[in-house]
PDB file of N, H, CA, C and O in Angstrom:
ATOM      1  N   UNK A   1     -35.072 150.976 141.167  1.00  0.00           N
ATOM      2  CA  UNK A   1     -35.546 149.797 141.908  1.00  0.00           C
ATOM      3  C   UNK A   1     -35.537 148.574 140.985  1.00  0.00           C
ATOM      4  O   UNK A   1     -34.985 147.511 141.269  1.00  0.00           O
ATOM      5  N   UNK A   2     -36.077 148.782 140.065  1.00  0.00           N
ATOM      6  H   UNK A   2     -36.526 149.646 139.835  1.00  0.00           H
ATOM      7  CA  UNK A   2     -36.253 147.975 138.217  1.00  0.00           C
ATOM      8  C   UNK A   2     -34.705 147.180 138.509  1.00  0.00           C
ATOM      9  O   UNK A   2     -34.713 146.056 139.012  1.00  0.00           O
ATOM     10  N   UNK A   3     -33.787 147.658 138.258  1.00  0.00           N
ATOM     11  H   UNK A   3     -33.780 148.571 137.850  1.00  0.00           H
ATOM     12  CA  UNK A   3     -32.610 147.274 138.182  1.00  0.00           C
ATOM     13  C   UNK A   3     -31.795 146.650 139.396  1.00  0.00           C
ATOM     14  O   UNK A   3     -31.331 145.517 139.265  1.00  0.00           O
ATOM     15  N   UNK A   4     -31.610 147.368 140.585  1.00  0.00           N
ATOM     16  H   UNK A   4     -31.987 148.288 140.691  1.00  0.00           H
ATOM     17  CA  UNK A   4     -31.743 146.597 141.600  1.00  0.00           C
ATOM     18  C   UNK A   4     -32.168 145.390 141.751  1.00  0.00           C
ATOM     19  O   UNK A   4     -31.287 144.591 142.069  1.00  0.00           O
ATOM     20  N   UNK A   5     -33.621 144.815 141.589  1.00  0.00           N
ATOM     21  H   UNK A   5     -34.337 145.464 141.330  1.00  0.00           H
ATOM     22  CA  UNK A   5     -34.058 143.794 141.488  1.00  0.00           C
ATOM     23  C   UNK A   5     -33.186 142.598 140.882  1.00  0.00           C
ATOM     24  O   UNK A   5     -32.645 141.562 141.270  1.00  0.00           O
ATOM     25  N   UNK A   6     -33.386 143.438 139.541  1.00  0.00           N
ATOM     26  H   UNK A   6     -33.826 144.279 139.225  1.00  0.00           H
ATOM     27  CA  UNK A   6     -32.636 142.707 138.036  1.00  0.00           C
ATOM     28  C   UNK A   6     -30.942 142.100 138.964  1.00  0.00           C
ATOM     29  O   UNK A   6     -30.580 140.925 139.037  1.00  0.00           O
ATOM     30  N   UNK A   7     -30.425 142.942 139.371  1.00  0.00           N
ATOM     31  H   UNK A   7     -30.718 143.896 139.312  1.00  0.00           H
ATOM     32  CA  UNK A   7     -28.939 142.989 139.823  1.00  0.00           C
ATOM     33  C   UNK A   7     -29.005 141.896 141.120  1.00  0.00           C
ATOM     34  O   UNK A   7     -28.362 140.847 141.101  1.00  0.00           O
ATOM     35  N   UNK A   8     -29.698 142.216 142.016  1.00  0.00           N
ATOM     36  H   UNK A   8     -30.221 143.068 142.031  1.00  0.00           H
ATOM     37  CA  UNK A   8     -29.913 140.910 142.946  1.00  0.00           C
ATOM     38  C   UNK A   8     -30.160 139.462 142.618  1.00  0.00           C
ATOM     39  O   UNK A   8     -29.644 138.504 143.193  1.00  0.00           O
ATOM     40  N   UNK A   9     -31.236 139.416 141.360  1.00  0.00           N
ATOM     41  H   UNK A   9     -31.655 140.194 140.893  1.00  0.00           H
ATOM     42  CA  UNK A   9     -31.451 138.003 140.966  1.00  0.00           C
ATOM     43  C   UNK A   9     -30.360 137.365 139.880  1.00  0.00           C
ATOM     44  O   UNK A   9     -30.488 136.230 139.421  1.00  0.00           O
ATOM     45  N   UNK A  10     -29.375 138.179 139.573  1.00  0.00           N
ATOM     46  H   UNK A  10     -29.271 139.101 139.946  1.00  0.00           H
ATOM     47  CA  UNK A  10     -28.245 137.683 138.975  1.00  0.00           C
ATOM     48  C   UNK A  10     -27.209 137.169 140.203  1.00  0.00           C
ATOM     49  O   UNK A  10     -26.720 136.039 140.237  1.00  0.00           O
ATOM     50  N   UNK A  11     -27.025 137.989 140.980  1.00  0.00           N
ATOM     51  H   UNK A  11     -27.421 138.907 140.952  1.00  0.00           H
ATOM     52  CA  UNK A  11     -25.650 137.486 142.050  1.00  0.00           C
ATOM     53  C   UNK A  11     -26.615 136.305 142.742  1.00  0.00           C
ATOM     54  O   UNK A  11     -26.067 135.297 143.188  1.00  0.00           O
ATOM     55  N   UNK A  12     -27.894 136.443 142.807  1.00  0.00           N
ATOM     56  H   UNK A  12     -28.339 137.262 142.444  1.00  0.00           H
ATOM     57  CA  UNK A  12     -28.338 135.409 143.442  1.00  0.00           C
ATOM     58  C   UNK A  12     -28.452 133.682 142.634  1.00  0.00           C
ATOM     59  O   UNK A  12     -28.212 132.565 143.093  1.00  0.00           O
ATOM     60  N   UNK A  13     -28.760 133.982 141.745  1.00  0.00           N
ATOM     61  H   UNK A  13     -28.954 134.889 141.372  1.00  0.00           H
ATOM     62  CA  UNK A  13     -27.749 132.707 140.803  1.00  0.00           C
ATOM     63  C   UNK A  13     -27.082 132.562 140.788  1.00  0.00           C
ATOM     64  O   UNK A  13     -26.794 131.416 141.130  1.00  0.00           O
ATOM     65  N   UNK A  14     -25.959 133.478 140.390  1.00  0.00           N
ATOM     66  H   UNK A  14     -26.194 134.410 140.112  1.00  0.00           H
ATOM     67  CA  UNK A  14     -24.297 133.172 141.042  1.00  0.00           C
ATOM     68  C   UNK A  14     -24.013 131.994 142.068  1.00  0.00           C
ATOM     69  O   UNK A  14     -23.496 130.879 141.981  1.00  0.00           O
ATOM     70  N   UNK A  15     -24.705 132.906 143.288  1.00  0.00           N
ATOM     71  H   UNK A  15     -25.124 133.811 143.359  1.00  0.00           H
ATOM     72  CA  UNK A  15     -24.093 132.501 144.810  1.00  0.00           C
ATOM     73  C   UNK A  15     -24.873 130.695 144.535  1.00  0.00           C
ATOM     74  O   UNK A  15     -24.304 129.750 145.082  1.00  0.00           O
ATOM     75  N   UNK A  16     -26.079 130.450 143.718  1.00  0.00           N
ATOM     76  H   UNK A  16     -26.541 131.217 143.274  1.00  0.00           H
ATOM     77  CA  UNK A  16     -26.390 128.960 143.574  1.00  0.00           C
ATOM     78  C   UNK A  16     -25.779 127.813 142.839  1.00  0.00           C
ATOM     79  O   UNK A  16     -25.844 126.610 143.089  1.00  0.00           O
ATOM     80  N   UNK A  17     -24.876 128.761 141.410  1.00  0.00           N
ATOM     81  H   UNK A  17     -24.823 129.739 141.207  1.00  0.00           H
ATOM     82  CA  UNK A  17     -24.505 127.818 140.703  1.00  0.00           C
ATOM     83  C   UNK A  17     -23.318 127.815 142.006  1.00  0.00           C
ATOM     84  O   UNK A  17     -23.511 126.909 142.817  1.00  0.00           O
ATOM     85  N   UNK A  18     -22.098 128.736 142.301  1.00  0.00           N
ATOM     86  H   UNK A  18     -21.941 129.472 141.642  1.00  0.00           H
ATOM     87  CA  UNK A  18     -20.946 128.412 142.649  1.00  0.00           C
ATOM     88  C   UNK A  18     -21.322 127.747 144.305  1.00  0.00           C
ATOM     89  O   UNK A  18     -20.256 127.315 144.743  1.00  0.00           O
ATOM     90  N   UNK A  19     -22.124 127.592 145.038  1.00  0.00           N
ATOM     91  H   UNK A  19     -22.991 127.942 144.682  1.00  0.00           H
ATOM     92  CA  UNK A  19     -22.443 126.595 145.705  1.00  0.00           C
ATOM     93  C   UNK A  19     -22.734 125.336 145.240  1.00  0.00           C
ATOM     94  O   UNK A  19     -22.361 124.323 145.832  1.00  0.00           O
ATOM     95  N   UNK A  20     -23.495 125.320 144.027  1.00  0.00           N
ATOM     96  H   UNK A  20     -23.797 126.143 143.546  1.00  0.00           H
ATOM     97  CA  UNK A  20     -23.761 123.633 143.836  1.00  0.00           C
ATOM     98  C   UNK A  20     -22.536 123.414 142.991  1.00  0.00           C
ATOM     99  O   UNK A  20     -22.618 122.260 142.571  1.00  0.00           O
ATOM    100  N   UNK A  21     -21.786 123.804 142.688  1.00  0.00           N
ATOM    101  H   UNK A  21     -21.719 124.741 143.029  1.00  0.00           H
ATOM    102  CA  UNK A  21     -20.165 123.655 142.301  1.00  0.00           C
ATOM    103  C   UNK A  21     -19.446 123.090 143.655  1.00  0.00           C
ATOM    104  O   UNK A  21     -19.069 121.937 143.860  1.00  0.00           O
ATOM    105  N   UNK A  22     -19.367 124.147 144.466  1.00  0.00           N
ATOM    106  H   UNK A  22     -19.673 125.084 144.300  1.00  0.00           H
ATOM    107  CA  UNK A  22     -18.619 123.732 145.952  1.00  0.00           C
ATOM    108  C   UNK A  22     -18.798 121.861 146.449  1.00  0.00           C
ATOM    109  O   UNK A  22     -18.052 120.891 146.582  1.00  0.00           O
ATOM    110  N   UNK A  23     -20.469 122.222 146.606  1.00  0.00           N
ATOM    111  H   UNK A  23     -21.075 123.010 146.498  1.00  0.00           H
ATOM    112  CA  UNK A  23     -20.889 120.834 147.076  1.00  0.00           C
ATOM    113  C   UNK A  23     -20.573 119.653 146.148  1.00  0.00           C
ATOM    114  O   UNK A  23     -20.233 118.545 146.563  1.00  0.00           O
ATOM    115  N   UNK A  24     -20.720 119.996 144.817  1.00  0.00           N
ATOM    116  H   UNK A  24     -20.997 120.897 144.481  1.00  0.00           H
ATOM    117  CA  UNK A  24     -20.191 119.094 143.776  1.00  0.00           C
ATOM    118  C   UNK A  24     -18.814 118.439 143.856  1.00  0.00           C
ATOM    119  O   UNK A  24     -18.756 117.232 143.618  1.00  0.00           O
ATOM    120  N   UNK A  25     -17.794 119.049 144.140  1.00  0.00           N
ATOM    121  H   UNK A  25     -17.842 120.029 144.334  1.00  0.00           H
ATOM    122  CA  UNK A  25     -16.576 119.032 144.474  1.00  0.00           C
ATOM    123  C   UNK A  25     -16.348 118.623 145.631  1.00  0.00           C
ATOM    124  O   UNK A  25     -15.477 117.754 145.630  1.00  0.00           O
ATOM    125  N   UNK A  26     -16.854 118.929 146.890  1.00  0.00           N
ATOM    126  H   UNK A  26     -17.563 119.635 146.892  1.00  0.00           H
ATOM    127  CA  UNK A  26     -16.591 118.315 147.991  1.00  0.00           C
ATOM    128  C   UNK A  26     -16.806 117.152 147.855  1.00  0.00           C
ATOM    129  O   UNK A  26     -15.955 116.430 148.373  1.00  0.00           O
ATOM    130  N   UNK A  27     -18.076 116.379 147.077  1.00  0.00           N
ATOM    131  H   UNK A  27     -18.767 116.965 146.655  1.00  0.00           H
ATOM    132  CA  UNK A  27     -18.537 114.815 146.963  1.00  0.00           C
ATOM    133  C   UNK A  27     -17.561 114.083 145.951  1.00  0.00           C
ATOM    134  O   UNK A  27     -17.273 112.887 145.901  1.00  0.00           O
ATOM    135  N   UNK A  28     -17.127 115.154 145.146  1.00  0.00           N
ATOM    136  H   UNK A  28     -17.362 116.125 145.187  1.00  0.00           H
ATOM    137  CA  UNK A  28     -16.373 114.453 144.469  1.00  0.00           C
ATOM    138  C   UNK A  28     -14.902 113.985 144.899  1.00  0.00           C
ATOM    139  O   UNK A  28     -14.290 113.203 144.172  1.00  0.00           O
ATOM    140  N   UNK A  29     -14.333 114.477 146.105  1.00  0.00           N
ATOM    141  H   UNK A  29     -14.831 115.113 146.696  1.00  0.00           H
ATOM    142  CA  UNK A  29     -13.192 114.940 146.494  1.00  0.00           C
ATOM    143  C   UNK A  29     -13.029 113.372 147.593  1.00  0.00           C
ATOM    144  O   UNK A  29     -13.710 113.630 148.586  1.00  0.00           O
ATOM    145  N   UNK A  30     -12.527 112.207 147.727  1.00  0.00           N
ATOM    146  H   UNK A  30     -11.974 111.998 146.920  1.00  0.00           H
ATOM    147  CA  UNK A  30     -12.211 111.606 148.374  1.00  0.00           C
ATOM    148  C   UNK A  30     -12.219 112.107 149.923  1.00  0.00           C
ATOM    149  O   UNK A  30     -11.770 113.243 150.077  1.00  0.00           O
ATOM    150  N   UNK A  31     -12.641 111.463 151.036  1.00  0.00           N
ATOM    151  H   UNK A  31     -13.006 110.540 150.911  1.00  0.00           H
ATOM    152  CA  UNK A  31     -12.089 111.975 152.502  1.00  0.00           C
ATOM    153  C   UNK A  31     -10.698 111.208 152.745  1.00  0.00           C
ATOM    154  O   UNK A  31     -10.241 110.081 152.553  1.00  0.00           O
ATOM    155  N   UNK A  32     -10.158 112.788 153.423  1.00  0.00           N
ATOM    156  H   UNK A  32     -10.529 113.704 153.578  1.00  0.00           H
ATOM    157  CA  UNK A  32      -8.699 112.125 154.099  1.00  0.00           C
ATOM    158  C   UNK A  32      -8.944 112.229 155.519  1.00  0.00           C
ATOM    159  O   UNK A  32      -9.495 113.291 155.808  1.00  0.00           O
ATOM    160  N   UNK A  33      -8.789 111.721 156.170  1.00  0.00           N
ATOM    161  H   UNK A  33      -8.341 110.858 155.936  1.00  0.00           H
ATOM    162  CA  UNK A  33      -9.223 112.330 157.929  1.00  0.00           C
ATOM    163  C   UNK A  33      -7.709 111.437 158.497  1.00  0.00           C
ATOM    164  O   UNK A  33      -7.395 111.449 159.687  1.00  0.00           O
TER     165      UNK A  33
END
């Protein structure tokens, strides 16, 4: 369970940095429409 935990709160940083990456990039990214 110990580890589990441990293992969830790593991908769960993951999934925050490479979202505030995404969003970072989208703002940075000019609109073409």
């Amino acid at each position: 369970l110990e580890r589990e935990v441990r293992e969830l709160r790593q991908a769960n940083e993951i999934l925050k940095k490479a979202s505030a990456y995404f969003a970072q990039a989208e703002l940075d990214r000019p609109f073409r429409k």
